[in-house]
C-alpha positions in Angstrom: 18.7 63.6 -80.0 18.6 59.9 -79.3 15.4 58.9 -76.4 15.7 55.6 -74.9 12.8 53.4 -73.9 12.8 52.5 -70.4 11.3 48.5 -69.7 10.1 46.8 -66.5 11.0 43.2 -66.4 9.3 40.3 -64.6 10.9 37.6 -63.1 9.5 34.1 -62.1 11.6 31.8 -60.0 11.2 28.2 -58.4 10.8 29.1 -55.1 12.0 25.4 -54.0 15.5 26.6 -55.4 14.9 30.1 -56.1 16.2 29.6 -59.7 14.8 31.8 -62.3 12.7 29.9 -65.1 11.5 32.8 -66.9 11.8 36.2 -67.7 9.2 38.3 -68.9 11.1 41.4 -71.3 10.5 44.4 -72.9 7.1 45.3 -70.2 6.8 49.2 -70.8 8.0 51.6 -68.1 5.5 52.5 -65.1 3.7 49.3 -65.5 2.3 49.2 -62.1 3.9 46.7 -59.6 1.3 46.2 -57.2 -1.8 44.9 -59.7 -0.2 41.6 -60.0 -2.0 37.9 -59.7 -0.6 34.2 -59.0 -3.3 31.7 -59.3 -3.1 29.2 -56.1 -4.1 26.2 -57.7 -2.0 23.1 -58.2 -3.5 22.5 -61.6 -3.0 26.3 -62.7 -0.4 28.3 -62.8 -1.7 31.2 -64.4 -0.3 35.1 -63.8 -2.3 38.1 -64.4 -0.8 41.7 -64.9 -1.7 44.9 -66.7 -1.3 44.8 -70.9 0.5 48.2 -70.5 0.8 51.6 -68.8 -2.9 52.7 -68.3 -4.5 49.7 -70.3 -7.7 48.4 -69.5 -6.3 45.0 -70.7 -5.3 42.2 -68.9 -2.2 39.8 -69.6 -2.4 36.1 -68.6 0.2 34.1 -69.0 1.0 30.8 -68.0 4.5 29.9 -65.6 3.8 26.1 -65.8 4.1 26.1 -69.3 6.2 29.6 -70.4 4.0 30.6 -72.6 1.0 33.5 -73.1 -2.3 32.2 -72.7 -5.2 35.4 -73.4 -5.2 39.1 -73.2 -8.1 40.3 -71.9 -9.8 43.8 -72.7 -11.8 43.8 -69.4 -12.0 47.8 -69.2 -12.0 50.7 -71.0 -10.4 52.6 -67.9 -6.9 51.5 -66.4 -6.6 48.4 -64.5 -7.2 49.0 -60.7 -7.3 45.0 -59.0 -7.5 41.4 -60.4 -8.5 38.5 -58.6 -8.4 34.9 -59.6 -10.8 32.5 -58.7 -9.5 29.2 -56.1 -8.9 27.3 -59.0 -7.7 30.0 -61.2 -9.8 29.5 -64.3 -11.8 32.8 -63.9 -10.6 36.2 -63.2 -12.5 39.3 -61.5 -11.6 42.5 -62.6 -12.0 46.2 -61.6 -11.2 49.7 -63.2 -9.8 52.8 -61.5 -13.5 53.9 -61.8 -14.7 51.4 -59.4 -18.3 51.2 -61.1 -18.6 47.9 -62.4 -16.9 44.5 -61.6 -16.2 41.7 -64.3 -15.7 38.1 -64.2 -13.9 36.3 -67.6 -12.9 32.9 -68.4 -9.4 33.4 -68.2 -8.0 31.1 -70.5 -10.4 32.5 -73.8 -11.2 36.0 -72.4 -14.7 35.5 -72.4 -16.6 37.6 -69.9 -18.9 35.8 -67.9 -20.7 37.5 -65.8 -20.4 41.4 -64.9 -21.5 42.9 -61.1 -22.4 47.0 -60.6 -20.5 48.1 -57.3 -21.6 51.7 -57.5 -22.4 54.5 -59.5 -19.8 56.6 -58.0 -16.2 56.7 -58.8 -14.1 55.1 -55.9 -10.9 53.4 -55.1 -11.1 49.8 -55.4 -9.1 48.1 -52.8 -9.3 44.4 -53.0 -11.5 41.2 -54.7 -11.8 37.4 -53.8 -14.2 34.6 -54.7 -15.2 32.8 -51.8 -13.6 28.6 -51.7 -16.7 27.2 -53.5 -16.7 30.0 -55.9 -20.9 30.9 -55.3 -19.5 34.6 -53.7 -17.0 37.5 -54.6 -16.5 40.5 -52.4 -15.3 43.2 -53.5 -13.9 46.5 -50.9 -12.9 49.6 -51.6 -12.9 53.3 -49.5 -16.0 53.9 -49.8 -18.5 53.2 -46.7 -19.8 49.8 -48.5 -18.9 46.6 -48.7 -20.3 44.5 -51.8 -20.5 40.9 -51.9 -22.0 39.5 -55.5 -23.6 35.9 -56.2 -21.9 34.3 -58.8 -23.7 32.9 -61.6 -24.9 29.5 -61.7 -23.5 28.5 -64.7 -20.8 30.9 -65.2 -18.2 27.9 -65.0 -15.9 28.2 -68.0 -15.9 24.6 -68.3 -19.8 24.5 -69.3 -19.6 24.2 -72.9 -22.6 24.5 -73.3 -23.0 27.7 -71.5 -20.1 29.6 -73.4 -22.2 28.7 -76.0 -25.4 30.5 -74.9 -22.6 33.2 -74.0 -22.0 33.4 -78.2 -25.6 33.2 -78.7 -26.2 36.4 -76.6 -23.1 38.9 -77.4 -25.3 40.5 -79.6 -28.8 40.5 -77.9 -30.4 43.1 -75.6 -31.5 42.3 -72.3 -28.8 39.1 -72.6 -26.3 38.4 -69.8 -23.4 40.9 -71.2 -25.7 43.8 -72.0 -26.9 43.5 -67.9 -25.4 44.1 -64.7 -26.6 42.0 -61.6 -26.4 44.4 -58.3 -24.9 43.0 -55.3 -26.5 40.2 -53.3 -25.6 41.4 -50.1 -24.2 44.6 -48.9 -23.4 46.4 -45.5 -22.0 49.0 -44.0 -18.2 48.9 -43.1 -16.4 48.9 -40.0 -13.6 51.3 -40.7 -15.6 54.2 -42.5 -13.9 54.4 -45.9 -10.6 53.2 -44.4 -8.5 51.1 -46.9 -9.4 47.5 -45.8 -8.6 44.2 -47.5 -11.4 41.7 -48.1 -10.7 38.0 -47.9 -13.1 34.7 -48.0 -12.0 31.9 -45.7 -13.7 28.6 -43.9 -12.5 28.9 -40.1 -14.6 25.5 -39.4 -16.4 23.3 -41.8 -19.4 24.0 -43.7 -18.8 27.3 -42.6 -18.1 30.6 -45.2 -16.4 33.0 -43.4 -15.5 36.8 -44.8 -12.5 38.3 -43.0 -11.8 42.6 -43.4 -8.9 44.2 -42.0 -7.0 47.4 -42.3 -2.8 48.0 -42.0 -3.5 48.9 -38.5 -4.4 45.3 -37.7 -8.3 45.1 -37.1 -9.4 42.0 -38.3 -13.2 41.3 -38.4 -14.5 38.2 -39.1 -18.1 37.5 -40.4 -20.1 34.3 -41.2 -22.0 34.0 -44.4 -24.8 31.9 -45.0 -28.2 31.7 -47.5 -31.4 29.8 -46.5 -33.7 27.5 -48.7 -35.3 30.9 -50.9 -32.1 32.2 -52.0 -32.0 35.1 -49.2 -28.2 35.5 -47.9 -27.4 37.5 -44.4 -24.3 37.7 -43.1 -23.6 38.2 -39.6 -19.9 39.3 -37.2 -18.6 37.1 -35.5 -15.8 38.8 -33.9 -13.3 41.4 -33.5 -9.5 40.7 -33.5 -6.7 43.8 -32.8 -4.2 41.9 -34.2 -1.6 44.8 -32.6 -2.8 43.8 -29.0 -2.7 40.0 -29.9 1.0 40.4 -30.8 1.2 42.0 -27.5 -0.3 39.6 -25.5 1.3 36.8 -27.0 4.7 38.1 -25.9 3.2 38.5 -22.4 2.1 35.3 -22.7 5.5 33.8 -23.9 7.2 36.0 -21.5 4.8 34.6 -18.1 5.5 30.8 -19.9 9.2 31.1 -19.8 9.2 32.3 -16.2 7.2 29.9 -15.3 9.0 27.2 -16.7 6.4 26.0 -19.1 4.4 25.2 -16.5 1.4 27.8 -17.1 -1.6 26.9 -19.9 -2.9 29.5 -22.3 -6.7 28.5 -24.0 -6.7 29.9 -27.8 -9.2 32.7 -26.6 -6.7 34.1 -24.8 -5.7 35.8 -27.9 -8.1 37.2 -29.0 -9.4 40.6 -27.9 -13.0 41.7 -28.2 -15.7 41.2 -29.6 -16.1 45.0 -29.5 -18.2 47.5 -31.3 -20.2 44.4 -33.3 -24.1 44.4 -33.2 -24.5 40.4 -33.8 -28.1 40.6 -34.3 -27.6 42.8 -36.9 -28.5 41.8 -40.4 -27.6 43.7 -44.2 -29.1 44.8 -46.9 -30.1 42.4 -49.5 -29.9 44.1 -53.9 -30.6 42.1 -56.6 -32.0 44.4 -58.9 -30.3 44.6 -62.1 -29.4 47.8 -64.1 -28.1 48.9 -67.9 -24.5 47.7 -68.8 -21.7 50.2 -68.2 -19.0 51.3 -70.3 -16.6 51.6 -67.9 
């Protein structure tokens, strides 16, 4: 009896035109859909996807030039989330485990830094690097929310720390035999609900960390470090984005009548804050523990 293998295809188009430039063939059957990554740079178009079915291994491949750039072996467990950095020249990584987060140069593979989450197996739900690249977040359904310092010089372009990356593959104690713990954690919001992290700047010189859930709760939180290194991070506000919706219609509705004679102020949309303690300061883990093998 004859079997036929089954293949998943992926398709890249120009979204000015919505032309299709390439076609990536022969991807093996199951290949999951959803752990897929566009970089959002101008100078880097760089896509990320699982190797195979169940593969640790992490594709990247290039849609500005056609062509295959690395393939990563990030994990010795299936692929659960990637995330690239703002300029898409390092990667975050995370297992179906959910123990250990890993940062590589994505254009040589090289890991560059690696982050325990936990010791405890959990669903990993998102990753992002924050818009100056010192912070990545990482949320999943457990109780905790993690957010990591990156590395000083964990920039792929510092030759001369790649170097010192060489120099101590094969040395105990050195940066890929250790995991840093989180610099900041706190409790979440939504008790182990599946929420999506996300850095943003909603004013200047501001870092803002926003967390919501399908059921539209947005909370927004301000992140900041003072002169010794020590980071807090603080809410700032609630937003049901449900009701917002809701009220804007209203809102629309009253302006209409009224013959676009009313005024609305921005607050107007916003409901809360509610439920936020904004005194309230987290936990602060640096310690740093043996290397997985996750």
């Amino acid at each position: 009896m004859a079997t036929t293998k089954c293949f998943v295809q992926i398709y890249i188009h120009n979204v000015r035109n919505m032309q299709i430039v390439q076609i990536i063939k022969d991807l093996p059957h199951g290949l999951p859909s959803n752990i897929m990554e566009l970089a959002t740079s101008d100078n880097c178009g760089y896509l990320a996807f699982p190797f195979k079915t169940d593969s640790g291994t992490v594709r990247i491949f290039d849609v500005f030039q056609l062509q295959d750039v690395s393939c990563i072996q990030a994990h010795q467990s299936p692929i659960a989330v990637v995330k690239f950095d703002p300029t898409g020249y390092r990667i975050a990584t995370a297992s179906v485990r959910g123990t250990c987060i890993r940062v590589f140069d994505s254009a040589h593979g090289q890991k560059l830094c690696e982050f325990r989450r936990g010791f405890k197996e959990v669903k990993m739900v998102s990753l992002s690097f924050s818009l100056d690249n010192r912070y990545l977040s990482a949320t999943s359904d457990s109780e905790t929310i993690h957010i990591f310092k990156i590395p000083v010089d964990s920039n792929p372009d510092n030759a001369g720390f790649l170097q010192s990356v060489r120099n101590t593959m094969t040395t105990a104690g050195g940066l890929l035999n250790t995991e840093e713990r989180a610099f900041l954690t706190m409790p979440s919001p939504l008790h182990g609900q599946y929420a999506v992290g996300n850095f943003g700047s909603l004013s200047v010189g501001v870092i803002n960390f926003l967390l919501i859930n399908p059921q539209g709760l947005l909370y927004i939180y301000s992140l900041a470090e003072n002169a010794e290194g020590s980071g807090f991070i603080r809410p700032v506000r609630q937003v049901n984005l449900q009701e917002k919706k809701k009220a804007t219609s209203i809102i629309i509705s009253s302006l209409n009548q009224e013959d676009g004679s009313g005024k609305t102020k921005k607050d107007d949309f916003f409901i809360g804050p509610s439920n936020f303690e904004s005194s309230k300061t987290f936990e602060i883990n640096d310690r740093v523990v043996p290397q997985s093998t996750e």
